[in-house]
N, C-alpha and C positions, 0 to 999 in steps of 0.2 A: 594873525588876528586872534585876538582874545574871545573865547565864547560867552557868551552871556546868559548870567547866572539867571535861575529861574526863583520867582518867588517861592515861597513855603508848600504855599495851598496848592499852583499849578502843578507842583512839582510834585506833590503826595498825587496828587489826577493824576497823572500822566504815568505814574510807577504801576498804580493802582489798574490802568486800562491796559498798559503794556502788559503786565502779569493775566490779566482776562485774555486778551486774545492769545496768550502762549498756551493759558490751558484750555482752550477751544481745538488751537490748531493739533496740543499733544493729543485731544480726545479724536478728534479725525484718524488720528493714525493708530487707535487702539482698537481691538477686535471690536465686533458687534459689542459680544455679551459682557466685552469689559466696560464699555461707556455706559451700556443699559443697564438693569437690575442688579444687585451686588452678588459675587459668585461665592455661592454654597463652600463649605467646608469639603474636603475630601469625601464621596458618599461611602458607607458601610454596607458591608455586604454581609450580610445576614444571614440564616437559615430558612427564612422568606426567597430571600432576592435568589441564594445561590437554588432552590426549590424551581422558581423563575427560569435562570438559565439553562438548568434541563429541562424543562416544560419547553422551552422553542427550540433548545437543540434536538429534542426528539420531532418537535413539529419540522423543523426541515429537511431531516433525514429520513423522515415517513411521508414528506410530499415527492424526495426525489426518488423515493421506492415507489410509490403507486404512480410515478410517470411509465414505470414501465411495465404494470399491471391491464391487462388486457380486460374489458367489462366496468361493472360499476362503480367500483372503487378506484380504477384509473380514471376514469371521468368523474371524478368530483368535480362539483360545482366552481367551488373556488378553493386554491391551497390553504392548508391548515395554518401557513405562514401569514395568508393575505385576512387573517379574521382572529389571531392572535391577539390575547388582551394580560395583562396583569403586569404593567410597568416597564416593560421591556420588549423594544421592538430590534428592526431592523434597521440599519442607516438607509439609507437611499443606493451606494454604489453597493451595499450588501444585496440589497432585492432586487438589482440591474441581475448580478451574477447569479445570484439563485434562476430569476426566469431565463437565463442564456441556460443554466444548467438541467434546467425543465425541458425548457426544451431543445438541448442536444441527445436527453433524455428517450423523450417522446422520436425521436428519429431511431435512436436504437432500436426501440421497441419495433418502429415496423421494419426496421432493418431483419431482426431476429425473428419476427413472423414471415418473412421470405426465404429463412432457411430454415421454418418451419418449428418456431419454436416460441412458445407465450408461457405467461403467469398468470395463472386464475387469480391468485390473492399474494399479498404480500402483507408481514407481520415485522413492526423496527419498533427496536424499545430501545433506549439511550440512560446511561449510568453516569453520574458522574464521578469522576474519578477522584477530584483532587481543584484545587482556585487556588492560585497565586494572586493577587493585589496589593498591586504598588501604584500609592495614589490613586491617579482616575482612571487606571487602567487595571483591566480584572479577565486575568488566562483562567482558560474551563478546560481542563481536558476530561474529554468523554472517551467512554468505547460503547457503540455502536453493535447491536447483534442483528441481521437481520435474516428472516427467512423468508425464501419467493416456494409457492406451490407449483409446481407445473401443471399447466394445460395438457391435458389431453391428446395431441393434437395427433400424433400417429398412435397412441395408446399402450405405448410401451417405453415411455418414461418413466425415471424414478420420481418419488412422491416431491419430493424435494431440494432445492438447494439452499446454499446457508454459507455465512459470516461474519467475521467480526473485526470490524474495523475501529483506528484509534483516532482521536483530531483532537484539532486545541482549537477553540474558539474563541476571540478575542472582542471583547467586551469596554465600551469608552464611555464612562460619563461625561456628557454633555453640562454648561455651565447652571444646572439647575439641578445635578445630582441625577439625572434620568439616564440609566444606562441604554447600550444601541451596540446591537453587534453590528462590529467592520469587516471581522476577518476569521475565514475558515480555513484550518490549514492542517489536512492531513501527515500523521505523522509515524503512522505505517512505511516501511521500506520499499513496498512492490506497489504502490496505488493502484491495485487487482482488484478490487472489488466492482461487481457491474456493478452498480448504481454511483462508481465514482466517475469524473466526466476529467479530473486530472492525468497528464499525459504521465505515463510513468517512468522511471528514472535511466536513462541508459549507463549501462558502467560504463567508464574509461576501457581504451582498448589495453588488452593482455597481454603482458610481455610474459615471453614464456623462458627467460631467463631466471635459474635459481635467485634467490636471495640470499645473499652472503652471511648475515646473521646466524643463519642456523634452526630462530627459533621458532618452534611450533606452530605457533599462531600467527596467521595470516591479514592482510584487508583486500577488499574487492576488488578486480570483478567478480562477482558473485561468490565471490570468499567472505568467512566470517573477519569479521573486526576482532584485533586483539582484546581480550577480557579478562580478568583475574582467574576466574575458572579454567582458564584453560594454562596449563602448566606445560613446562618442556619436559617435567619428567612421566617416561613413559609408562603404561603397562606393560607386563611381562613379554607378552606377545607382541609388543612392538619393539623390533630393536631398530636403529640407526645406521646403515651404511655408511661407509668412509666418503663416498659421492654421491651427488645425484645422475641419475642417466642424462645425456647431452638433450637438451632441448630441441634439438631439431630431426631427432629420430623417434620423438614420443608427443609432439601435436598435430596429431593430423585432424586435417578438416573436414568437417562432416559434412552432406550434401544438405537441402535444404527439402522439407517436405511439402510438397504440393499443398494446398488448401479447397481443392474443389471437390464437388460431389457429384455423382459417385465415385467411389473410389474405388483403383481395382482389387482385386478380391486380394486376400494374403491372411488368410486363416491362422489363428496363433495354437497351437499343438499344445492343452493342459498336462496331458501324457507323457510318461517315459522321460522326465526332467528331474532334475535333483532340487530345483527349486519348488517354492510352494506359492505361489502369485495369488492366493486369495487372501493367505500369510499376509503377505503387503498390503491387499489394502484393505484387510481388518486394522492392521497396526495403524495405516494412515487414516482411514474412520475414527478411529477410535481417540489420535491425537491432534486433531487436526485442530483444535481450540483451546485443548489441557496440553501442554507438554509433557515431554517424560524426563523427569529428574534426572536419568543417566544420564544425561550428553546437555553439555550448553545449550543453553537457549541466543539466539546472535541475531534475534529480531530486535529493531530497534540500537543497534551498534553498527550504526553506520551503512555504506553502500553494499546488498548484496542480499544483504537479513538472514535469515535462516530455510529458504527453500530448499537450498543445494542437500543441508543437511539433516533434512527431514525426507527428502528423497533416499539419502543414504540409509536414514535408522529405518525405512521401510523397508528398502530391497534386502536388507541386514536380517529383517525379522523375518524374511519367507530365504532366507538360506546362500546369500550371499556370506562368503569367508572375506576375510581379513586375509590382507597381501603385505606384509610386515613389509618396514622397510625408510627410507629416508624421505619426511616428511613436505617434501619439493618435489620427488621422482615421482613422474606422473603414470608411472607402471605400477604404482603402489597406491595401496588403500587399505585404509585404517580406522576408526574413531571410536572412542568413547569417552567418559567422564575428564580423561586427563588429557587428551591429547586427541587430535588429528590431522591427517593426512590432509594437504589442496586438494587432492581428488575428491578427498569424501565432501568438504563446505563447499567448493568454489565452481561454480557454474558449468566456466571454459574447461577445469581438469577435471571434472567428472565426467566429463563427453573425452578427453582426450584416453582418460584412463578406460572407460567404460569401452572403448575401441580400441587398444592397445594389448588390452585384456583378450578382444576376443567373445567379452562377456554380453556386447549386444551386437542387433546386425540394422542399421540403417536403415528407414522406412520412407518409400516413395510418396506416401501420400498421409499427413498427421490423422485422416478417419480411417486409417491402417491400425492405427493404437488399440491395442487390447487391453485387460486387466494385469496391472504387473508393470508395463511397458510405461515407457519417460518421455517426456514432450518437454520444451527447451521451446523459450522465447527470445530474439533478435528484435527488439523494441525499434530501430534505428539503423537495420540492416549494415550496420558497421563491420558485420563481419563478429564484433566479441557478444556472446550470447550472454541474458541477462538474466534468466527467470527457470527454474526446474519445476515440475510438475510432476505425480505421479496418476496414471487411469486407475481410477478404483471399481470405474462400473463402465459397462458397452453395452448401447440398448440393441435389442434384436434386430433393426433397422440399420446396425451400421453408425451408433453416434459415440464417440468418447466420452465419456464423466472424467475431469481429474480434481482431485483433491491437492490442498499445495498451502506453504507458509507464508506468510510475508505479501500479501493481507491472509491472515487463517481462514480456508473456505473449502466448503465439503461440498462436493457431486457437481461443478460447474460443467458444461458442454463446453466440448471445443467449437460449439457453432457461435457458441456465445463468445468468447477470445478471438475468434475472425471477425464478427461482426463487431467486436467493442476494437479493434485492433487493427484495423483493415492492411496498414505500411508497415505491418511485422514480419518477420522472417522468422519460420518453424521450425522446426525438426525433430525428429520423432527416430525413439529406439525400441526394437522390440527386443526384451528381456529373456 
């Protein structure tokens, strides 16, 4: 059957009404803000606007610091976040996670007032670093410095503690040009910092088999990442063996240290030692936020950062020697500018060295740590440790301070790494 031609006029209707409902039904299926109001050009971001995102990156970072401020300033009225004005807020799943992070915050705190431990005041000021934007999307990376006062509470606390941490924050213009942070994402290696509520990284377990390559530079667990600074060719006083020792007569494993209080007594002997332990943690005071030019810096290169090796350039500065030798064999330990040893960056072979040596003796309980002495985190009890620490300071009472890299942070309590830590696994050397 033949169809039947439409006249002129119907037939221009009928084009004309089919084309309307197509672009009804195509506008059904386009976003809100594409069918509504026409959408803005890309927005610019300014010396205004980027002024803006650190104004609320410091407001968030100073509301999760006073969550854990004991007195006035921890009971503010309302967060600095929730009364924020000047064109830039927060999304909605952003201020869901801030208040989860308030308050797993606010728990800590009275966690660490049960092992006897508050902040009268806390002080967080945020820098911006640097804004990458591409389109509607605009990266902030800050660092963060913050400092808690201690309370009082047994009277023989140091004045304070302190750090500085790094993040990117991620910033989304909405269809009207209105920027809205979505997304915080620290970008520190150890997420160590207490006012962080992110779990921190467990390394991959440790094969304690050499590396056939040869060369110098290592990657995690708790090893530095390869980096251009660091060369295979040695210092003088490092020479290269033809092998490494067999790996199964140089990893032993260390016991695990208690975490409860008190602990029993094990007095550390400043006397009649070749070492100088106040040595150490002057040098780790002193570098714990500036680096020292000699030696790689391997925060921020990957899994591992730079704690192992900041423990090392400390115990080095209070009269640890150098153990020449091939850059795998975990009886050796080495580092400076050009080169180091697994033992001296990486987590597992500085405890494996550090007791092959001789040079520590294994502690029952981590509030056994002295001035001088190493504490070692097991984030995930897997057995490969992940985090090295140095005690800089021990309150009269029996409490560790350790200072440590990767987040950079001066005088924390081990009561505070229990409490922010609870499914860790410790272990503690005295030096």
């Amino acid at each position: 059957m033949k169809s039947r031609k439409l006249k002129g006029t119907r037939r221009r209707v009928t084009i004309i009404g089919a084309a309307a409902v197509s672009v009804v039904a195509g506008a059904a299926l386009l976003p809100n803000w594409m069918a509504g109001a026409a959408v803005v050009d890309d927005p610019k971001v300014d010396a205004r606007t980027k002024a803006t995102f650190q104004r609320l990156a410091d407001a968030v970072f100073t509301d999760r610091t006073d969550a854990l401020v004991t007195g006035a300033q921890g009971n503010r009225a309302k967060p600095l976040t929730d009364t924020f004005s000047g064109g830039v807020r927060m999304s909605s799943g952003q201020a869901r996670r801030q208040d989860s992070a308030l308050s797993t915050l606010d728990q800590r705190k009275d966690l660490l007032a049960k092992l006897g431990e508050k902040y009268s005041k806390g002080s967080t000021t945020v820098t911006l670093d640097a804004t990458n934007v591409k389109g509607r999307t605009a990266k902030a990376a800050v660092t963060e410095t913050t400092t808690l006062t201690y309370a009082k509470v047994r009277g023989n606390e140091p004045k304070t503690t302190g750090f500085q941490a790094h993040h990117e924050l991620t910033f989304t213009a909405d269809s009207h040009g209105n920027w809205q942070l979505t997304g915080i994402k620290e970008t520190d290696t150890g997420y160590l910092a207490v006012n962080q509520v992110a779990n921190p990284a467990a390394n991959p377990a440790v094969k304690a088999s050499p590396s056939p390559t040869g060369k110098a530079s290592a990657t995690p667990t708790g090893k530095a990442s390869a980096t251009p600074t660091v060369k295979a060719s040695a210092s003088p006083t490092v020479k290269a063996s033809a092998s490494p020792t067999t790996a199964d007569t140089t990893t032993p494993d260390a016991p695990r240290a208690a975490t409860t209080r008190p602990a029993p007594a094990n007095p550390k002997s400043f006397t009649g030692t070749t070492y100088d332990y106040k040595a150490m943690a002057a040098y780790a005071e002193k570098y714990w936020s500036t680096y020292n030019k000699d030696y790689p810096d391997y925060n921020g290169h990957g899994d591992g950062g730079d704690c192992t090796n900041f423990v090392s350039q400390s115990l080095k500065a209070g009269g640890w020697k150098h153990v020449p030798g091939y850059v795998y064999d975990y009886t050796k330990w080495f580092g400076n500018a050009d080169i180091q040893s697994d033992s001296f960056v990486g987590v597992n072979e500085f405890s494996w060295f550090a007791q092959n040596s001789k040079r520590v003796t294994p502690l029952a309980n981590v509030y056994q740590a002295d001035i001088g002495d190493v504490i070692q985190m097991d984030f995930d009890k897997d057995g490969s440790k992940d985090h090295s620490m140095i005690v800089t300071y021990r309150s009269p009472d029996g409490v560790p301070y350790v200072t440590y890299h990767s987040t950079n942070t001066f005088r924390r309590s081990v009561a505070s790494l229990v409490a922010s830590y609870p499914n860790a696994a410790f272990y503690a050397y005295r030096t």
